[in-house]
N, C-alpha and C positions, 0 to 999 in steps of 0.2 A: 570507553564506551564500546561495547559490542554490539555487532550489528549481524543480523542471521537474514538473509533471503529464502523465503519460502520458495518450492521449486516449482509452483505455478508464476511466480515472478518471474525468477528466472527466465522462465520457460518463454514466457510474452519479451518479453524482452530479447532473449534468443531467437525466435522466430521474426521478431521485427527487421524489415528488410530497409526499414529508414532510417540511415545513419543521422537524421537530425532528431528524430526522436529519440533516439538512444542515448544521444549526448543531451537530449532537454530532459529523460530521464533520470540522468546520470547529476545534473543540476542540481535539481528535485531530491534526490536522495541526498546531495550535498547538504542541502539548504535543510529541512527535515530535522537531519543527525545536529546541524550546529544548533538548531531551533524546535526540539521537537512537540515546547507543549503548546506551538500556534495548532497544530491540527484541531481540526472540529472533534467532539467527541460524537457519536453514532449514538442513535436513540437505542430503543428494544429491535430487535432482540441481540444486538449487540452490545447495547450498553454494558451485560454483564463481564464483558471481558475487555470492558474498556480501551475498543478499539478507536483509534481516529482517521480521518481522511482527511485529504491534501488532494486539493481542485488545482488542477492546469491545464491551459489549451495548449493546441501543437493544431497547427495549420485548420486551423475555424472549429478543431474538434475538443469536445470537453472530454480529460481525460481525470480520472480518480484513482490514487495511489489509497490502500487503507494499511495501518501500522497498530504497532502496538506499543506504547513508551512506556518499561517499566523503571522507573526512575532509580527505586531501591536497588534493580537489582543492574542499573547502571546500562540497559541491555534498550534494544530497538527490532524488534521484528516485522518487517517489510511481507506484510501478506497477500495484498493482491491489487495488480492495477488494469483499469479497464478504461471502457467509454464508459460514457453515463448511464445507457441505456443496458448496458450485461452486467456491470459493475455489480450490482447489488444480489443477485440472483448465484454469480459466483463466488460472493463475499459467504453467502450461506452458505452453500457448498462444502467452500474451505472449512467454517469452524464448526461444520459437521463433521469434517472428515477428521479435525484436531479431537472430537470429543472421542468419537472412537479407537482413538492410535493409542 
């Protein structure tokens, strides 16, 4: 299985200064790669790139990892995690910025 971190991931993850969230994130991406077709799949306007999310809290906070499992091509790309609340606003973002690259 391949596994590619977009480098808005990265990047939150790098900037996190909570060693416990990094290791619950670190979980999460475990859990995910062994399991990845439990993610929800995203309505419109993501539907069409069949993206999914994966819900966990970390200290009372709800936090959203969104991925992409392409099964064929044996691959998992980790695109963006946030709170609930910016989550989705930068999930557009991202695959704006995928459409144009």
């Amino acid at each position: 299985m391949k596994i590619i971190f977009d480098c808005k991931f990265q990047k939150f993850v790098k900037k996190s200064k909570d060693k416990d969230l990094v290791k619950k994130i670190k979980n999460e991406v475990d859990f995910i790669i062994k399991e990845p077709d439990k993610g929800v799949s995203l309505n419109h306007p993501f539907k069409k790139w069949k993206i999914k999310k994966h819900r966990f809290a970390h200290k009372k906070n709800e936090l959203r990892l969104a991925y992409v499992f392409l099964a064929k091509d044996k691959k998992i790309i980790f695109l963006a995690i946030d709170s609930r609340e910016n989550f989705y606003e930068k999930l557009k973002r991202r695959v704006k910025d995928y459409n144009h690259e």
